[in-house]
BAMARVO-6920 format. One line per field, with one value per atom (N, C-alpha, C): x, y, z; residue number from 1; atom name. Coordinates in steps of 0.02 Angstrom, whole numbers. Example, Ala and Ser with C-alpha at 12.3 -4.5 7.8 and 13.67 -1.06 7.14 Angstrom:
u = [660_615_660_642_684_645]
v = [-284_-225_-165_-112_-53_2]
w = [390_390_390_354_357_394]
num = [1_1_1_2_2_2]
atomo = [N_CA_C_N_CA_C]
% end
This chain:
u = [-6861_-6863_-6793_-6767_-6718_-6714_-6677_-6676_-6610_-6640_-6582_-6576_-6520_-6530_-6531_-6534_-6531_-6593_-6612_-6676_-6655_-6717_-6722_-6669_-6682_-6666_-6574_-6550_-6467_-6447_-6486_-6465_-6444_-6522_-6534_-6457_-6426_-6387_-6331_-6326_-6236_-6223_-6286_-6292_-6274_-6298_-6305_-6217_-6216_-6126_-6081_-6093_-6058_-6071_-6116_-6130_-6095_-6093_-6057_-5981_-5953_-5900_-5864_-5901_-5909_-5882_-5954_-5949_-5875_-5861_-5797_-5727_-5725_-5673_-5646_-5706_-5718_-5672_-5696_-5656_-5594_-5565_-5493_-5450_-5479_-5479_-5461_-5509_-5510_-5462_-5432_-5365_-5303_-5301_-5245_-5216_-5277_-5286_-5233_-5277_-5241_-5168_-5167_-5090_-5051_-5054_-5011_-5007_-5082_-5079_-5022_-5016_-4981_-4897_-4895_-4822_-4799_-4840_-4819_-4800_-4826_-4833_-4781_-4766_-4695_-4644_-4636_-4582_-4573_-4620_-4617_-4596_-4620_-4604_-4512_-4500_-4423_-4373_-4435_-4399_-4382_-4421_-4431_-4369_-4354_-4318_-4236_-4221_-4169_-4151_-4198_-4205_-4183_-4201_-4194_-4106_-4108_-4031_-3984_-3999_-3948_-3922_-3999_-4001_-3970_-3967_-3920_-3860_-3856_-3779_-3759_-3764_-3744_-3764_-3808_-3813_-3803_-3799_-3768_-3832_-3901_-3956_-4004_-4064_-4102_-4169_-4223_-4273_-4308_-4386_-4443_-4464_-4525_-4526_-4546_-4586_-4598_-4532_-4498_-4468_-4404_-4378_-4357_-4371_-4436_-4468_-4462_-4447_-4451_-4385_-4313_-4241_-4236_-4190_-4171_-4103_-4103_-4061_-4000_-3940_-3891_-3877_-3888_-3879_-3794]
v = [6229_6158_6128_6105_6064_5981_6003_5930_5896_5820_5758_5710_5697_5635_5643_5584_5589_5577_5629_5625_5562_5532_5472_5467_5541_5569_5557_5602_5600_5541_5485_5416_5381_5400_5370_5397_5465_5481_5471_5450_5428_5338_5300_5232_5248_5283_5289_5292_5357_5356_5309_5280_5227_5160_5161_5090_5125_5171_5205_5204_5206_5199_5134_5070_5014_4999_4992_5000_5003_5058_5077_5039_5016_5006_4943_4902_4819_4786_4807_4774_4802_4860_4860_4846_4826_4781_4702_4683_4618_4590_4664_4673_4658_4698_4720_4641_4611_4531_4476_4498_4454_4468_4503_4548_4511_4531_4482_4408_4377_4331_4291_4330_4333_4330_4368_4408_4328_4323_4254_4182_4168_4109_4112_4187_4194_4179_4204_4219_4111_4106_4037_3988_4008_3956_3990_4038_4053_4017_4021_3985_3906_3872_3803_3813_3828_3843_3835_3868_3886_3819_3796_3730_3667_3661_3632_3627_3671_3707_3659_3693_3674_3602_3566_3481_3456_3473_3463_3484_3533_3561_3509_3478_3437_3359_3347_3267_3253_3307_3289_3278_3275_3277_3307_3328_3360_3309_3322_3304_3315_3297_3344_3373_3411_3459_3396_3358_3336_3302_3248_3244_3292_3335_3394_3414_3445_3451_3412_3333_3298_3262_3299_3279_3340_3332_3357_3407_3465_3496_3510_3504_3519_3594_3604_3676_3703]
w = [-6367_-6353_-6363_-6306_-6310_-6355_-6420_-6454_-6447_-6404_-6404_-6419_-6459_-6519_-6571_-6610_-6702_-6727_-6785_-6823_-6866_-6872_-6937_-7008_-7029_-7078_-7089_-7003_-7001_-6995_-6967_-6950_-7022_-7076_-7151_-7185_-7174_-7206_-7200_-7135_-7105_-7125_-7133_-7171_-7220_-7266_-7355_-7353_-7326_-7330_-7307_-7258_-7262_-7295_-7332_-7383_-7442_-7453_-7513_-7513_-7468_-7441_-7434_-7423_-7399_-7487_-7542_-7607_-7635_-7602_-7655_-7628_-7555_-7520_-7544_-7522_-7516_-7591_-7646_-7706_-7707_-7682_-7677_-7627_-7567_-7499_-7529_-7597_-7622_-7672_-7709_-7738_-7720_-7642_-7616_-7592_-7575_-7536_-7594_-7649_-7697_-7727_-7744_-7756_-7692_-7622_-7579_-7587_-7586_-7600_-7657_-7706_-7763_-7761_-7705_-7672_-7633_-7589_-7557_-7588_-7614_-7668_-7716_-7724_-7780_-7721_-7662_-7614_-7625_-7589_-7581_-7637_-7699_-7754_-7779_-7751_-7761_-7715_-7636_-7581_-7618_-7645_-7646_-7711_-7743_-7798_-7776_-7751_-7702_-7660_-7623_-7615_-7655_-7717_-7756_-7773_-7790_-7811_-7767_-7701_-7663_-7658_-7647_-7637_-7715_-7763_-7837_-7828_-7774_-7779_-7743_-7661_-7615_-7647_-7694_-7690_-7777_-7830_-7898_-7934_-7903_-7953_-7949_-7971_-7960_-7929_-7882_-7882_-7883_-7888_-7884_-7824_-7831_-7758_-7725_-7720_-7679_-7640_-7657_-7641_-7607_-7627_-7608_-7539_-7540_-7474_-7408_-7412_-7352_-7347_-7399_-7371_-7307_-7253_-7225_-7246_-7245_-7249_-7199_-7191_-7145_-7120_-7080_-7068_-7035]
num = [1_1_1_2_2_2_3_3_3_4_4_4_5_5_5_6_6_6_7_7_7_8_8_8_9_9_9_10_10_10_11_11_11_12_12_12_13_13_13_14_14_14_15_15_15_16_16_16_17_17_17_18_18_18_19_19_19_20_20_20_21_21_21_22_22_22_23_23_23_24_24_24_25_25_25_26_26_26_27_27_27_28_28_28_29_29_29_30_30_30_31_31_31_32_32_32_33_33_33_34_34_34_35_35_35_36_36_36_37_37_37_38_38_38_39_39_39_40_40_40_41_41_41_42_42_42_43_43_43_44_44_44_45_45_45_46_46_46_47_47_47_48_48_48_49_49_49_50_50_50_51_51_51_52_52_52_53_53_53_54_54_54_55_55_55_56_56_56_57_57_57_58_58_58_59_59_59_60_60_60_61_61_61_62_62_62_63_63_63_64_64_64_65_65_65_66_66_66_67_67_67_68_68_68_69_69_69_70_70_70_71_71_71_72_72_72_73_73_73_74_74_74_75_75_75]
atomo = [N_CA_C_N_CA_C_N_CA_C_N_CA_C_N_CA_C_N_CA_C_N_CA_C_N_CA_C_N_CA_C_N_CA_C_N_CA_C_N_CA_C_N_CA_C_N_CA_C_N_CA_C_N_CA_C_N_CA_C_N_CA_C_N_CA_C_N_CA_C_N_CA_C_N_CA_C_N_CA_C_N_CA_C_N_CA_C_N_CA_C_N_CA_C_N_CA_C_N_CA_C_N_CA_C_N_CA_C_N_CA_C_N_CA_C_N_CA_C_N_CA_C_N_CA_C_N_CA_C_N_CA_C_N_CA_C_N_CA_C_N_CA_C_N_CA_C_N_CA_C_N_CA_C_N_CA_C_N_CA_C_N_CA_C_N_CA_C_N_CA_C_N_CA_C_N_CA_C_N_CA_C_N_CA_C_N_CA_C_N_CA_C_N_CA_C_N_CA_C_N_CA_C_N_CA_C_N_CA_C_N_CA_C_N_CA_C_N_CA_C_N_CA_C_N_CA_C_N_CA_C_N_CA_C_N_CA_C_N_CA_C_N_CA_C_N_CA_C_N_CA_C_N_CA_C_N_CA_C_N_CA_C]
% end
C-alpha cells in the first residue's frame, strides 16, 4: 500500500518541536531586543551630550536639553 502524507502522530511531533524551540528562542529574542534598545539610547544620550558641549563651547553657557535640542547648529 502506497502511503501519502503525514500521520497525526508526525504532524503532533514536528508542533511539539517547534513550541519547544519557540520556548527557548523567544526570551533571548526579548534580551537581544533590550540590550539594543539599551545600545541606542546610550548612542543617543552621548549624541545629545556632545551637543551640549559644543553649544557651551560656541555660546559660553550651558543649557538644558531641551533647550539645546531646538538651537540650530551651524554646519
Amino acid at each position: 500500500m502506497n502511503q501519502q502524507g503525514f500521520s497525526l502522530i508526525e504532524i503532533m511531533v514536528v508542533i511539539a518541536i517547534i513550541s519547544i524551540l519557540s520556548a527557548i528562542a523567544i526570551p533571548g529574542y526579548q534580551s537581544y531586543m533590550q540590550k539594543q534598545q539599551l545600545l541606542m539610547y546610550s548612542r543617543l544620550l552621548s549624541h545629545i551630550k556632545t551637543v551640549l558641549k559644543y553649544v557651551a563651547l560656541i555660546e559660553g553657557v550651558y543649557h538644558n536639553v531641551m533647550e539645546a535640542m531646538m538651537i540650530s547648529l551651524p554646519i
